[in-house]
C-alpha positions as CSV (number, residue, x, y, z in Angstrom):
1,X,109.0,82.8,31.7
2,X,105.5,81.2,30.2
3,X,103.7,78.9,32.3
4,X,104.7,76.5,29.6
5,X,108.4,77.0,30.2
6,X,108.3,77.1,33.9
7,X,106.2,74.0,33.4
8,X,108.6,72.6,31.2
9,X,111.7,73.3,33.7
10,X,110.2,72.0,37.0
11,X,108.7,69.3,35.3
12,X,105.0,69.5,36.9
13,X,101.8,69.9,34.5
14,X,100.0,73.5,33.7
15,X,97.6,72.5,35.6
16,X,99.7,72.5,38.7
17,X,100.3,76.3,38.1
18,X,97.1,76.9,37.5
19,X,96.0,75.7,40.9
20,X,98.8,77.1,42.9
21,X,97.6,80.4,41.6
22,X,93.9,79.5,42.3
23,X,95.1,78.7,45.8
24,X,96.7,82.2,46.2
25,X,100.1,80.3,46.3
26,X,101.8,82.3,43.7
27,X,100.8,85.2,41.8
28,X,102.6,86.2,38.5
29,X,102.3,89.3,36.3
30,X,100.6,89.9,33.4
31,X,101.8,90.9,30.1
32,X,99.8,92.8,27.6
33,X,97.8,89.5,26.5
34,X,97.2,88.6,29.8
35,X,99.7,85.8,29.9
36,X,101.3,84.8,33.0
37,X,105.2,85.6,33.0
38,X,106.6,83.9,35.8
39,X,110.1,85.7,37.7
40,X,112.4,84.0,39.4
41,X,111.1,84.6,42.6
42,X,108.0,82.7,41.5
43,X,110.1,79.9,40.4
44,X,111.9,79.5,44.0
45,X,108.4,79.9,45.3
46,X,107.1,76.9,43.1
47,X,110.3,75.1,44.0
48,X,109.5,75.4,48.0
49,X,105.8,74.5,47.3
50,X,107.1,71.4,45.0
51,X,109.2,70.5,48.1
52,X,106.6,71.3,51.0
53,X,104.5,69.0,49.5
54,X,106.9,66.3,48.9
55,X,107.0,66.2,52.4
56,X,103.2,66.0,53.0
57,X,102.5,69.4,53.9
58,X,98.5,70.4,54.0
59,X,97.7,73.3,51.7
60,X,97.0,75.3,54.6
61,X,100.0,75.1,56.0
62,X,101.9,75.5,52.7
63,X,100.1,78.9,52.3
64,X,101.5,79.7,55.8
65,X,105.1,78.7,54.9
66,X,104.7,80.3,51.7
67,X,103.7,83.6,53.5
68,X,106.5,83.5,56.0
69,X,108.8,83.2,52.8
70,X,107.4,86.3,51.2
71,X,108.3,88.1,54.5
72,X,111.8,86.9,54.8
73,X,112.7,90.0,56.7
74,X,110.2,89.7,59.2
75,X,110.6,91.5,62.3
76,X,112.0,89.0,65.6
77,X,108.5,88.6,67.4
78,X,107.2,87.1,64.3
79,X,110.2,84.6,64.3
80,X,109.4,83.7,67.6
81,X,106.0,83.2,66.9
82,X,107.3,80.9,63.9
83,X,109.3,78.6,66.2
84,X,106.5,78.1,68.9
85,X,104.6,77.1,65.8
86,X,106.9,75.0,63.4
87,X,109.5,74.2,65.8
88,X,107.8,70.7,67.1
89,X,107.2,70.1,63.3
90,X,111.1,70.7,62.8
91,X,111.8,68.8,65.7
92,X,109.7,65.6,64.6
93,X,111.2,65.8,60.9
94,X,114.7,66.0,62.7
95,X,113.6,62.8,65.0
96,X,112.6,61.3,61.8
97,X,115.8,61.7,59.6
98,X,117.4,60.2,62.8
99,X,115.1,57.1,62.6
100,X,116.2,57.1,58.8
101,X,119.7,57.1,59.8
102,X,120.3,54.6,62.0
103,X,117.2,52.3,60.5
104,X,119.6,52.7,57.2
105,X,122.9,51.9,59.1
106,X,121.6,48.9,60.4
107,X,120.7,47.5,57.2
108,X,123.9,48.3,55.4
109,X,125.7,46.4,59.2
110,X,123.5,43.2,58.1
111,X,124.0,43.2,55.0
112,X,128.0,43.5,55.8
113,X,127.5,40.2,57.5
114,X,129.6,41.6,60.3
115,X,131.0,38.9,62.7
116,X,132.0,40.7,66.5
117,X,135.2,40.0,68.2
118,X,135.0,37.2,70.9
119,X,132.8,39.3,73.7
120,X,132.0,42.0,71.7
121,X,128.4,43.5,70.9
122,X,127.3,42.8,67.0
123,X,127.4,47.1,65.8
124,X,123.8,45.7,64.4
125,X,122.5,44.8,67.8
126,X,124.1,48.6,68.9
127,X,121.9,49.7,66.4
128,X,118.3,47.5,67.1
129,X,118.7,49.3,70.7
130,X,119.2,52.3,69.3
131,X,116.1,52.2,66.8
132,X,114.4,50.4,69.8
133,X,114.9,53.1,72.7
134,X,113.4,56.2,69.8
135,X,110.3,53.5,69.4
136,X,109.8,52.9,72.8
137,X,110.1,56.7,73.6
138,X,108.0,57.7,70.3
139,X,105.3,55.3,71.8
140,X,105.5,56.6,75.3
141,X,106.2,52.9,76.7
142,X,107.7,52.2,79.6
């Protein structure tokens, strides 16, 4: 595929391209004219980078995951090494889809204008505790 194309199908600008290949990000062939004919594996590469920095990922650190892609078959001491490094990143983004989770099932309990049983907890003050106690933890106060 062109740069055009590929352009075209992901929906980002030229320009984007042009930079992840400036950045050593991606690296497509050449044809005979010196165009850049993207593969498929350049596309899912473009795809991950589109997505890693969706999620605020530094360039730097892009270029890392991007790497670790490439070597997909990487021998066990580097997936070690992987976890030791990424694994507190998973585990934050895992702590903050959580957050997500409950903050967004408290909102749709409100807005259900729930009304307890006689003696019973509200589900939406379940929920404030809930949120409250990964704050509080989060934080670090006691």
């Amino acid at each position: 595929m062109t740069v055009k194309e590929v352009s075209e199908l992901l929906k980002i600008p030229v320009s984007s391209l042009h930079y992840y290949e400036n950045e050593n990000l991606i690296n497509p062939e050449r044809d005979k004219n010196n165009y850049r004919i993207f593969t498929q594996e350049d596309i899912m590469k473009i795809k991950c980078i589109l997505i890693l920095k969706n999620l605020n990922f530094s360039i730097l650190k892009i270029k890392e995951l991007v790497t670790l892609y490439e070597n997909c078959e990487a021998e066990n001491e580097s997936r070690v090494l992987i976890e030791k490094i990424y694994g507190e990143q998973i585990r934050e983004m895992e702590r903050k889809r959580d957050e997500y989770t409950n903050t967004i099932n408290l909102f749709k309990t409100i807005l259900l204008f729930e009304k307890p049983e006689d003696g019973k907890e509200k589900e939406a003050d379940k929920l404030i505790e809930k949120i409250y106690s990964t704050y509080i933890e989060k934080e670090g106060i006691e």
